[in-house]
C-alpha positions as CSV (number, residue, x, y, z in Angstrom):
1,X,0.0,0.0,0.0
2,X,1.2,3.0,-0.7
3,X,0.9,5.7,1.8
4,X,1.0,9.9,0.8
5,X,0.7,13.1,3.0
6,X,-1.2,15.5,1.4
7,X,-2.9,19.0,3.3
8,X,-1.5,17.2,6.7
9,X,-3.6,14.2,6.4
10,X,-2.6,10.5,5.9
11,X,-3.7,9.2,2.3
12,X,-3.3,5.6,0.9
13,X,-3.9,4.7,-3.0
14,X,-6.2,1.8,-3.0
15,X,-6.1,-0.4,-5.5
16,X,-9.1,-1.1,-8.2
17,X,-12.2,-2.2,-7.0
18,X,-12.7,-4.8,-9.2
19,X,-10.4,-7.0,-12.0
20,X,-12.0,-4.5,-14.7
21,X,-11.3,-1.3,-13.5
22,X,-7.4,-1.1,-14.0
23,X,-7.4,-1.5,-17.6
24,X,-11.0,0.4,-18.1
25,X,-9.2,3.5,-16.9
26,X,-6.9,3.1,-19.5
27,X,-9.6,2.7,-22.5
28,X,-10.6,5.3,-24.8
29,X,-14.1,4.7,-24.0
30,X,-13.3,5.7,-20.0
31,X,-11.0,9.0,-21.8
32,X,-14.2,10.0,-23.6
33,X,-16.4,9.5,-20.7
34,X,-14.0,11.6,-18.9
35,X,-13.6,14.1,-21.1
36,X,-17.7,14.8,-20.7
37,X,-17.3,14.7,-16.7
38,X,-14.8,17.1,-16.8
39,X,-16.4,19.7,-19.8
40,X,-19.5,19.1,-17.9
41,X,-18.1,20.5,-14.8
42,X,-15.9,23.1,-16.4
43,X,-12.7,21.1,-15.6
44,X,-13.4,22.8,-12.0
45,X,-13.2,20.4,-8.9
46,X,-16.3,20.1,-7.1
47,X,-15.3,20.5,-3.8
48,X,-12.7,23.3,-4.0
49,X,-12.6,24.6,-7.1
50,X,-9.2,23.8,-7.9
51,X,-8.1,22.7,-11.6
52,X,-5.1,21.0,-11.0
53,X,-4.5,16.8,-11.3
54,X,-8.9,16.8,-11.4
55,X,-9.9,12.8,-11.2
56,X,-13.5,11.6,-11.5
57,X,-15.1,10.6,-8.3
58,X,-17.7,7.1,-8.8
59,X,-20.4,8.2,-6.3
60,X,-20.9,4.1,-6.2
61,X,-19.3,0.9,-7.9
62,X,-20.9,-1.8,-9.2
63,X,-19.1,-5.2,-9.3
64,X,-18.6,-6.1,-12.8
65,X,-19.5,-3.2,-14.2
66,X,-17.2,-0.9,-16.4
67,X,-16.2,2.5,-15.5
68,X,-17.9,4.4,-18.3
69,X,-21.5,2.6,-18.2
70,X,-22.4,4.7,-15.1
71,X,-24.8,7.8,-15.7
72,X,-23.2,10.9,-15.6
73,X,-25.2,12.6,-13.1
74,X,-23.5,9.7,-10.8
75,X,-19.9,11.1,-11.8
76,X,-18.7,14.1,-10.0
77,X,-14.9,16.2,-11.0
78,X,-12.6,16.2,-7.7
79,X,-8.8,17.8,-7.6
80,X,-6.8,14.2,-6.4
81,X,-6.4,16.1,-2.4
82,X,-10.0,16.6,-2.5
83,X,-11.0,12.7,-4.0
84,X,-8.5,11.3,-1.2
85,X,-10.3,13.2,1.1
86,X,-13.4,12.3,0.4
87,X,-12.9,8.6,0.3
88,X,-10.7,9.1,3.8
89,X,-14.2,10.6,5.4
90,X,-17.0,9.4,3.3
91,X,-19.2,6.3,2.9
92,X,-18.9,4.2,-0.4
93,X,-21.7,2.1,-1.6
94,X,-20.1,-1.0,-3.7
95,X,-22.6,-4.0,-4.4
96,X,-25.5,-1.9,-2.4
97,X,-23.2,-2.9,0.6
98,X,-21.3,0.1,2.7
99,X,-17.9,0.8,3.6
100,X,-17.1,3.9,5.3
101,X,-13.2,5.0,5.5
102,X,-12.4,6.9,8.3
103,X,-10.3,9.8,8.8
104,X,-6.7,9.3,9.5
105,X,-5.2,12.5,10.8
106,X,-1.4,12.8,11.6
């Protein structure tokens, strides 16, 4: 696992949810789905308005499932401090079953 300090807090990169997932990030039809996402939002991230290193945020994962068959409105732009952060102090639905990560400060 590997572990990054970003804005004082303690990160870690998880890996893909699923088998899918690491090479659907890397498809054109995932680029083009991004692309939308982040024209959509104005290449703006959500939460603090940043534009700098902007990922797209899964507001749930479906096992299975590719990255780019989830509706838009279900995609959200986030700056990569602000997606670590959320997934550090949010819940996740995956599978209609909940995980919540908790916040790891220093």
């Amino acid at each position: 696992m590997n572990i990054i300090i970003k804005m004082g807090l303690i990160m870690s990169r998880r890996k893909p949810y699923n088998k899918y997932n690491l090479y659907d990030y890397r498809s054109n039809k995932w680029f083009k789905k991004r692309k939308v996402i982040l024209k959509r939002d104005e290449f703006t991230c959500a939460m603090c308005g940043d534009k700098e290193e902007l990922t797209i945020h899964h507001t749930y994962y479906e096992s299975g499932r590719h990255v780019w068959d989830y509706p838009n409105g279900t995609l959200k732009t986030f700056c990569r401090t602000c997606h670590d952060f959320y997934h550090n102090t949010h819940t996740t639905i995956r599978d209609r079953k909940i995980f919540t990560y908790t916040f790891k400060g220093l």
